[in-house]
C-alpha angles and dihedrals in degrees: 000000000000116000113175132200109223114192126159115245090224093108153348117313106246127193092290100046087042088050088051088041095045094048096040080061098042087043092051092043095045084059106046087250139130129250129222127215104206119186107209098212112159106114090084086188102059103015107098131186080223092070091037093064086037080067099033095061085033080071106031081061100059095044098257099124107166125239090223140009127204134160137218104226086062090063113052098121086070093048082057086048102060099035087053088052089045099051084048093060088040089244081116135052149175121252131171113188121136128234087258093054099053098044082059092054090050098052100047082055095058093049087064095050088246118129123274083252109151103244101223096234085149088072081062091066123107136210093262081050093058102040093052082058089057094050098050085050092241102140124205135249117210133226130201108240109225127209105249097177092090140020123269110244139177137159099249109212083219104023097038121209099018126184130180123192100225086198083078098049125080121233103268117243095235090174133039119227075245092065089241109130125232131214111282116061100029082063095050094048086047099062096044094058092044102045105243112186101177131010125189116192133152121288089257088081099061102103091041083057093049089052090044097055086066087052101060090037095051082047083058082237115132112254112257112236107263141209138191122189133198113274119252116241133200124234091286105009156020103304107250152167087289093070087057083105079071096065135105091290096061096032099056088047086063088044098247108167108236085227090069092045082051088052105044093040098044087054103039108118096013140115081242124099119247101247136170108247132184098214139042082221085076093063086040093053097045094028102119116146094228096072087068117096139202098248119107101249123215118249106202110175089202092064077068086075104050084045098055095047081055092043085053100045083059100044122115125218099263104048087067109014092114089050093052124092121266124284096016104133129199090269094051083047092054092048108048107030095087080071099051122123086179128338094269090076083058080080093055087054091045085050091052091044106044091033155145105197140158104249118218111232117171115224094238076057105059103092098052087046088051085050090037097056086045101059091038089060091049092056130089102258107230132131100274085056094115091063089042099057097035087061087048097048089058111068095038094047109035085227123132134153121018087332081077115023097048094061090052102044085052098052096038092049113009085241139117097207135357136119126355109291081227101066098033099054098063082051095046092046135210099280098050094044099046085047093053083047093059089255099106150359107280110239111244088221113108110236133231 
């Protein structure tokens, strides 16, 4: 099995492009397959290496790294190839109307309630026509020739039973009067000499398939399985270009985990329940594309959020520890991940942790913190010593509920909430607690 994700490097990947590119890799690696990364670089004028390497470390970031890479500027002898073998078997011919033209052809269509089909007036041309064309430096552009006898039909691994009438489709320009190539037969000849067996790709791409079946068949190549899936929208609308501000870049400047761009995006649209995962190995595993449906999904950037404070919360030690402040060790992970918006506040619970920092202690407080410090100093420290002192602290104080645990939790972290006091105060250790309660001279070490 091979799949391959095709953008233009023309610009920034945005949600859309990320979700092809996402189930092109789930579908390769639930297969046992490989995944291509294609950079659909024909047009020379707009397409930069600049946005290439952009897509490139988009993916690299969610964990999508490609199996191959290939682009197309560097094929275009194979693109001449195939048109010259197409306009050989007649599948292929010459045209020369201008935009003008054949907005006028389409409109007079249209007047007479017929289809805006182009009309193929250019098969009627002969050689002198032709070469009057030539002579009058007026080069052609070339259109594939479709088959019009029978529909166009394929099993969709989303849609289901699909059928185009190609009698209501016009013959695709494949080549500009310029020599520069559009979308549509590159990418045939493309997959053919690279060996794509499935392609998933938006609805939006369901006439250009129907087209393309003729292509491969014309090619004499077997039609990869194919796959459209409803198109993502935003809060209010189809979901765009406009939308490319909500990528990886801005989304790793908010701190959004790309696990949780992986979880919302692979679901979206699913039977399957948007969950946080810890592994891409969890989509692999449930990834199946019967679960898509036709319905449009909506694409809300905020739900990343949510879903990155519940990736945290699962992640193990060592899927982040590179990416954690200095000095936080597996126990401090463990006990302050279930508070985390992104990873960066991690540094403000290692702060609160190593110290030094300024407690809070009400004046009303300071009494029970002075008792408090005393009979902390007296206690075994060990790591059960919260639960320890806080049995202790009761009797003597009178004190139970928020009335004695909140004094203690502002003066030990400077906090009003946050993780569980059980698990802080061995981090935090004896000397620095009992400093911050007024016992002792808080070291200036950081600790661990």
């Amino acid at each position: 099995m091979l799949t391959r994700f095709a953008p233009s490097p023309t610009g920034r990947l945005h949600a859309g492009n990320i979700r092809t590119a996402l189930v092109n890799w789930l579908l390769a690696r639930k297969g046992g397959g490989r995944f291509l990364l294609r950079l659909d670089d024909t047009d020379l004028a707009r397409s930069t290496e600049e946005s290439a390497q952009s897509i490139r470390t988009d993916l690299a970031w969610l964990g999508l790294a490609p199996d191959l890479e290939i682009r197309q500027s560097d094929r275009f002898a194979l693109y001449e190839a195939a048109l010259a073998h197409l306009a050989a078997a007649g599948r292929a011919y010459r045209a020369y109307e201008t935009p003008e033209e054949l907005d006028l052809k389409r409109k007079v269509q249209q007047s007479r309630g017929r289809p805006p089909v182009y009309d193929r007036a250019a098969l009627a041309l002969t050689d002198a026509d032709h070469a009057r064309f030539a002579a009058a430096g007026i080069a052609p552009h070339w259109r594939f020739r479709l088959a019009t006898e029978t529909a166009i039909e394929w099993h969709d691994g989303v849609r289901g039973a699909c059928h185009i009438d190609p009698a209501t489709l016009s013959d695709p320009v494949v080549r500009r009067a310029d020599g520069s190539w559009l979308y549509m037969l590159p990418s045939v000849v493309d997959d053919i000499e690279t060996g794509v067996t499935d392609i998933a790709r938006g609805e939006d791409h369901v006439t250009n398939s129907a087209i393309q079946i003729q292509m491969f068949t014309a090619l004499g190549a077997p039609v990869p399985r194919l796959a459209h899936m409803a198109l993502l929208t935003g809060a209010d609308a189809a979901l765009s270009k406009r939308l490319g501000s909500e990528g990886c870049d801005a989304w790793r400047a908010a701190g959004i985990e790309p696990l949780a761009v992986a979880a919302l995006l692979a679901r979206l649209g699913t039977s399957l329940p948007v969950e946080p995962i810890a592994s891409l190995d969890t989509l692999v595993e449930t990834f199946d594309l019967a679960t898509f449906g036709r319905a449009p999904a909506r694409f809300d950037p905020a739900d990343l959020a949510t879903l990155t404070a519940r990736t945290l919360h699962l992640l193990d030690y060592p899927a982040v520890a590179d990416r954690l402040p200095p000095g936080m060790t597996e126990a401090a992970w463990h006990a302050v991940r279930g508070n985390l918006a992104t990873l960066a506040d991690a540094a403000d619970w290692q702060a609160v942790i190593a110290g030094p920092l300024t407690p809070i202690i009400a004046d009303s407080d300071r009494a029970f913190i002075a008792t408090a410090a005393a009979v902390l100093a007296d206690l075994p420290w060990r790591d059960d010593i919260w639960s320890r002192w806080i049995a202790a602290l009761k009797p003597l104080t009178d004190r139970k509920g928020r009335a004695l645990f909140a004094p203690l939790r502002l003066a030990l972290t400077a906090r009003d909430h946050g993780p569980e006091m059980a698990a802080l105060l061995p981090l935090i250790g004896r000397e620095a607690a009992l400093a911050r309660l007024g016992k002792e001279e808080e070291p200036p070490a950081a600790r661990g």
